[in-house]
N, C-alpha and C positions, 0 to 999 in steps of 0.2 A: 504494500500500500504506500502511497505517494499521503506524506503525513505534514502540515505544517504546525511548528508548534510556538504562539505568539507568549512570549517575555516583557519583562519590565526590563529594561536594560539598565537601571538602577539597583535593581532586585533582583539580579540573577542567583536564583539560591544552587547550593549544591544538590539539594534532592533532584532537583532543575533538570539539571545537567547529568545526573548520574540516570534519570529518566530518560532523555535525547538518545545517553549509551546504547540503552537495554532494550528503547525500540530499534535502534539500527543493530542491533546485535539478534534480534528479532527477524531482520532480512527488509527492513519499512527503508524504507529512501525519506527522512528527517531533515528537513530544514528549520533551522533556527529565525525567528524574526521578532527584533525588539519591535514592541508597542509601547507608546508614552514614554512618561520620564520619573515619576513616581520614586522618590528617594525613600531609603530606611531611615526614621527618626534617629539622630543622634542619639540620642536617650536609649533607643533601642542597641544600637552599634555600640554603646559604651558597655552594655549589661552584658551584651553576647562577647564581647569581647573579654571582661572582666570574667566571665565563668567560664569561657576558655583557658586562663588564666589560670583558677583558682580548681577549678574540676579536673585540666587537661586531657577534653574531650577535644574532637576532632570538629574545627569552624562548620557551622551552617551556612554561612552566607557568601555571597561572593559579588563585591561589588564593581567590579570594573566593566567597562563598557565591551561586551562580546563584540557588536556589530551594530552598522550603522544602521537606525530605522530603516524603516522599507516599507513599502504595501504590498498586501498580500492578497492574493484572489484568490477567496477560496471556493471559486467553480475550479481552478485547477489541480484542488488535493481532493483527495478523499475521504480525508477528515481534518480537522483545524481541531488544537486544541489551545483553549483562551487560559492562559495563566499571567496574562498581564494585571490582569484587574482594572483597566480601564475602562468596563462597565458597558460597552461597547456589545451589543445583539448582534451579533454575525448569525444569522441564519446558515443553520446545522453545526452549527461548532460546537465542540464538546468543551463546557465551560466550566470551572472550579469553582465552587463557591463557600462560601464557611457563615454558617445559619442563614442561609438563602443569599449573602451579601460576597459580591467578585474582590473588595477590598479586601485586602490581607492585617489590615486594621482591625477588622470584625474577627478575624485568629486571636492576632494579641490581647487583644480587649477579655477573650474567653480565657484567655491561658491565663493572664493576670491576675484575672479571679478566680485562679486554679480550681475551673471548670473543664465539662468534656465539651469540646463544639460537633456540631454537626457538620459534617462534609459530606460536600455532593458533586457529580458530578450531573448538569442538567445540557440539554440540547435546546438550541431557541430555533423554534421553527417558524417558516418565511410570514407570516399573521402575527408573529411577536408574542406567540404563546411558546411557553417551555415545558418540558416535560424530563422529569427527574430517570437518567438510567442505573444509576448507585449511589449509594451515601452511606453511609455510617455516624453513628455517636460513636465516636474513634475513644478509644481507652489511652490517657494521658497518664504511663504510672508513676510517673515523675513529678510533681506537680508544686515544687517549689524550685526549679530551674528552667527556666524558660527558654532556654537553647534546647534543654531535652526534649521539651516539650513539643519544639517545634519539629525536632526529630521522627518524633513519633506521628504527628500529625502529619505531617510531609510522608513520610513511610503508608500509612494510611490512604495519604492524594493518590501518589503513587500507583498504588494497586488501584483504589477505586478508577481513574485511567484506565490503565492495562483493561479491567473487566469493561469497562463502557465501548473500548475499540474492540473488544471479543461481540458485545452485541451490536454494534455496526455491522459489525461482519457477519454477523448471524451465528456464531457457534456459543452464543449463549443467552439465556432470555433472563429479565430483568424479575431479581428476587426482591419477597417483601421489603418494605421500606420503614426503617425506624419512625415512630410515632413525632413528633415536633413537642420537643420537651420547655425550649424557652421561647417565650413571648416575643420578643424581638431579637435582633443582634445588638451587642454593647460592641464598642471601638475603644483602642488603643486614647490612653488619656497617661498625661504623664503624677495623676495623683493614683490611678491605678498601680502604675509602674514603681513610684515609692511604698504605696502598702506589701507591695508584692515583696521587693526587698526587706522592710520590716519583719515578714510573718519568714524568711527565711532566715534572716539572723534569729527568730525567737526560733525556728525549728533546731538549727544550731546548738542551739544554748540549751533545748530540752533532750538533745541527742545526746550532751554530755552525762545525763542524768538516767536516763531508762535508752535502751535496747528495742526495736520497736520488733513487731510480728512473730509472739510467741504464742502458739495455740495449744489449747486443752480441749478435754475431752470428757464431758458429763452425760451421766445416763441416769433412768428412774423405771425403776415397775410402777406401773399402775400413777396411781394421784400423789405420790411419793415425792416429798423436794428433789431436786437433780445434785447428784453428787458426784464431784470429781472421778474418774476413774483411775487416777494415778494422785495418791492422798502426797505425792512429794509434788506436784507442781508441772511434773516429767514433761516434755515435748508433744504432745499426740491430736495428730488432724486426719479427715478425712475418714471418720468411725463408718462400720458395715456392721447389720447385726445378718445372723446368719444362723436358720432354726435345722439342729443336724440328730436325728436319732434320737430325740425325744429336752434336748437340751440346746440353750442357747449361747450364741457363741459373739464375738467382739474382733472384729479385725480393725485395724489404724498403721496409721503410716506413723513409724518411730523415727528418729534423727540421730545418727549413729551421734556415740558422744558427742550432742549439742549439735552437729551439722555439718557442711549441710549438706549431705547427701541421707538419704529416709531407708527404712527397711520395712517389712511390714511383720505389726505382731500379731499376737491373736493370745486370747482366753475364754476360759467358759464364763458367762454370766451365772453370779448366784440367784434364790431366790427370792433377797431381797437386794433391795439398794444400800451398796455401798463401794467401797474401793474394789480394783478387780486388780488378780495378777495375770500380766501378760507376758509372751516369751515368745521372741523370733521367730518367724515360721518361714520367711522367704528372705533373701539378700542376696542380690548380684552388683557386679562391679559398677552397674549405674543409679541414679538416683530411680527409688519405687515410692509409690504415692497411689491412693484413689484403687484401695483394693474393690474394687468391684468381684464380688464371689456369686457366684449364680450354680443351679441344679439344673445338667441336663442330662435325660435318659439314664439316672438313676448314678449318676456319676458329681462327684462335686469341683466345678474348675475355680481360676481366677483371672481376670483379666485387670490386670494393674495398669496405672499409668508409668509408662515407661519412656517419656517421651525425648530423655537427649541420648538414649541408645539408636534413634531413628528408625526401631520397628516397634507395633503392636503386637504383644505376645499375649500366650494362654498358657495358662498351666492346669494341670490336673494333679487330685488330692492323691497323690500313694500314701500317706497316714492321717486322716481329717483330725485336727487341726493342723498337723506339727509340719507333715512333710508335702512337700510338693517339687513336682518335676516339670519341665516346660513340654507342652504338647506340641504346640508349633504358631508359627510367627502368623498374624493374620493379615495384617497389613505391612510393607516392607519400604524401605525408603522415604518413610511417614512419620513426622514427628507429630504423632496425637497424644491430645493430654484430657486427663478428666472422662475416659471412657465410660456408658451405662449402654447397656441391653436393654429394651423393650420389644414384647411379641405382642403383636395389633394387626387384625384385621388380615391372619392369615401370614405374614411376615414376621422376621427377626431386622429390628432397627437399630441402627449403633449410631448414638450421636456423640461427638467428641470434637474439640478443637484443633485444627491442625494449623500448627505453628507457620506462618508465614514468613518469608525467607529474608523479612525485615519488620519490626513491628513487634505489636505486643501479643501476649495467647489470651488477654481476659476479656475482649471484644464481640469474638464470632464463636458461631455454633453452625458444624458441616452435618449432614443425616446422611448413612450409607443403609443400604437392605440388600437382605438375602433371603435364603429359605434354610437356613442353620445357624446358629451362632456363630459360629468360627469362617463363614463365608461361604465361597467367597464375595465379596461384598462391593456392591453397585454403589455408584456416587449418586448422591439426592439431581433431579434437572437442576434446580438452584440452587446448590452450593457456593459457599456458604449461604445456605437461608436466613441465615439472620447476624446483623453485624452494627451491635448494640451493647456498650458497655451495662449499660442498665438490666440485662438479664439475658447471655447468653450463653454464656462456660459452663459445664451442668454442675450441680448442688447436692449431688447422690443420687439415688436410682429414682424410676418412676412409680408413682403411687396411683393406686385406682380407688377413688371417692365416688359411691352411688351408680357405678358406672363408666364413670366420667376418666381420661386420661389426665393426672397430674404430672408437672415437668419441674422440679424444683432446679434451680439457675442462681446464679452467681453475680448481685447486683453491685460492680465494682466500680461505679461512678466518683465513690469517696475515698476511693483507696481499695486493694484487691482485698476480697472477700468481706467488703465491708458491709451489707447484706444478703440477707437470701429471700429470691423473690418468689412467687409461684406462679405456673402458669399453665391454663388449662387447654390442652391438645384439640382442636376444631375440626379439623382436618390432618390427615395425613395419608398421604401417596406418594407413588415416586415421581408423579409431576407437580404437587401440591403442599403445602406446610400452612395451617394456620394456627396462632396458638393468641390465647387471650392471658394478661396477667388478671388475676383474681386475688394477689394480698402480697403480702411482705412481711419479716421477721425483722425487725432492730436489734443487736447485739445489748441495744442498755437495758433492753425487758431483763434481763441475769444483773445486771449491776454493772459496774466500770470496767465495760467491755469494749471495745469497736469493731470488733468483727465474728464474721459468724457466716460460714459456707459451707457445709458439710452437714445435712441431716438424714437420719433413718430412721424407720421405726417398723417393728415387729411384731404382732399380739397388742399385750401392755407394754412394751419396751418401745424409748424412745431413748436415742442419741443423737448429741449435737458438739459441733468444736466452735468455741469462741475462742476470742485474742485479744490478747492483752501486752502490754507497753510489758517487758521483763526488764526488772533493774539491773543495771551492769554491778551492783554487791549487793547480796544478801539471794533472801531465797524466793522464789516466786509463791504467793500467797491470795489466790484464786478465792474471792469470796459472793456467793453465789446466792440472789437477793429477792431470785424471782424469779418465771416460767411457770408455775404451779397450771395456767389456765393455758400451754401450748400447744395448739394441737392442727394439724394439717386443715387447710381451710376447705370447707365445704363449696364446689364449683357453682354451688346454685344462687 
């Protein structure tokens, strides 16, 4: 494809350019063309420059003049893509925008108030109407550096690009679209830009004092308070219960001595609530997490997340709980994280995120189906079907309420796993995904908590991992204040 792609030649960023590469590396015949004149606030170039400095991360920006304006017809490409911001309706062009608005002002303005923005790619057709072909509420995990920020956000354009020229082309159709979360767009303002400094020196300053994302792990029979499962404070996220042979069972991702690489443990639940002992049951040479254990045809497997070894593997029980062997790899050259099985409607569905080759994993949610667990296993038409910091990374397995398909998801807008959302399955097919959210859990329902992503529950047993700030001396002391009334939300 004959591609032109219009720049700020004031604002020529590196994501920019590293984009121009990757389509001509693609086989597209790329032409660069400045539009406008559009300089980076000072203010702004002083900060970025200043946390290059002080971070010694690699520059975001690149401000020297590529080339000289030009005009550009775009009857002569194929596709035009508008990253100048010059605000400018070219009919057919694929145009960038951050909460509806082409300025790169309405970015900063979001990042500043260490927010998620909305990015889109839209097309303006020749009537001056547009129509959205990708967007995302892009996952910002960084969110007191503003170069990172723009990292991750630009990584996000990026792709959403690449997929918008896939459905020009026709080899892909345009998936759900994140809901419109804020009212308007805000813009870059230089009293934003000092608060924003402010809240990262007090981030500093409480960094010297607590350790931040250290998760536990609580469980209860019945109406019972929720009580730690590890009474010293231990490390433990990502709880599965798992009913075997008449008794119930506890699997969680452990952190070998503190971290951070995980293993997974497992113990029996007693009959009543209290502390549980647990004892290694799986470690290999990469990081394990998000024991997913499932029963098929009378055999018990696991399916962990295993995702910087870059396959999805299974294992099967040779001694339930204790021992396990790898059955085989189900996905291969695939960094998937947070894998669940669900069987609906005659199929086996595996949703999981798969890591993008720039960018963050707490954004998107891909669906594969087969007709067996272990595959092998089709890609969803729209993948990723949904690509929304707000509730897409999965939250533990699916639950069925009255009927109804429940999806619990991983609401990381304030930070990773800083909620857990629910959301109730409408549709699902391999050309099809709709899902409604129906509620939300806050980590402060437990007490002086901030996070919370990982639930299950079984019979009367429920389990959940919250997180808490862990002091860099002394010993972590989980005290737990509330939940007596939580319980999986009713989809009606």
């Amino acid at each position: 494809m004959k591609i032109a792609v219009l720049v700020a030649p004031k604002r020529f960023w590196r994501w920019q350019r590293a984009l121009v590469e990757h389509l001509q590396h693609l086989k597209h015949e790329v032409i660069v063309a400045p539009r406008g004149a559009a300089r980076v606030p000072l203010a702004v170039q002083a900060l970025l420059k200043l946390e290059h400095w002080i971070f010694k991360g690699p520059r975001v920006v690149v401000t020297e003049d590529a080339h000289a304006p030009t005009d550009v017809d775009a009857g002569a490409f194929d596709v035009v893509i508008d990253l100048s911001g010059a605000g400018e309706k070219i009919p057919g062009a694929l145009t960038l925008l951050y909460d509806g608005q082409c300025a790169e002002e309405a970015l900063w303005g979001r990042l500043l108030r260490q927010q998620s923005p909305l990015i889109s790619i839209a097309r303006y057709n020749a009537d001056g109407g547009i129509e959205t072909l990708a967007a995302s509420y892009a996952a910002i995990e960084d969110k007191v550096v503003l170069s990172r920020g723009i990292r991750y956000a630009s990584a996000r354009a990026a792709l959403l690009i690449e997929r918008a020229i896939e459905i020009v082309q026709g080899q892909r159709r345009v998936a759900p679209l994140p809901e419109h979360a804020h009212a308007h767009a805000v813009y870059f303002s230089h009293a934003a830009l000092v608060r924003f400094v402010w809240l990262r020196c007090a981030a500093a300053v409480a960094s010297a004092f607590h350790k931040r994302g250290h998760w536990i792990t609580v469980w209860r029979r019945g109406d019972d308070a929720f009580t730690p499962i590890s009474a010293d404070g231990r490390f433990l996220a990502d709880p599965f219960v798992v009913a075997y042979r008449g008794a119930d069972y506890l699997f969680a991702e452990d952190l070998i001595d503190g971290g951070p690489k995980g293993r997974i443990v497992a113990g029996r639940l007693p009959d009543v609530t209290q502390s549980v002992h647990l004892e290694p049951v799986l470690t290999e040479a990469h990081h394990l997490s998000f024991p997913f254990v499932f029963e098929h045809e009378g055999d018990m497997f696991m399916m962990p997340e295993g995702g910087t070894s870059g396959s999805l593997s299974v294992y099967r029980a040779a001694e339930f709980p204790t021992r396990w062997e790898k059955f085989r790899d189900v996905m291969e050259h695939t960094r998937a994280f947070d894998p669940a099985i669900v069987e609906h409607a005659g199929r086996f569905w595996l949703f999981c995120t798969i890591a993008p080759s720039v960018g963050s994993t707490w954004d998107e949610i891909s669906i594969f189906h087969g007709l067996s667990p272990f595959g092998p296993w089709t890609p969803h038409a729209l993948n990723p079907v949904k690509s929304d910091v707000r509730g897409a990374r999965m939250a533990g397995r699916f639950h069925r309420v009255n009927g109804r398909l429940l999806r619990p998801a991983q609401d990381c807008e304030q930070g990773y796993g800083a909620k857990l959302a629910w959301y109730e399955v409408m549709e699902l097919t391999p050309e099809t995904f709709i899902e409604r959210r129906i509620g939300a859990w806050d980590p402060a329902l437990f007490g002086d908590f901030n996070g919370l992503h990982t639930y299950d529950g079984l019979n009367d047993i429920q389990v959940i991992d919250l997180k808490l700030n862990r002091p860099r001396r002394g010993a972590v002391r989980p005290r737990i204040v509330g939940g007596r009334d939580l319980k999986v939300p009713d989809a009606h």
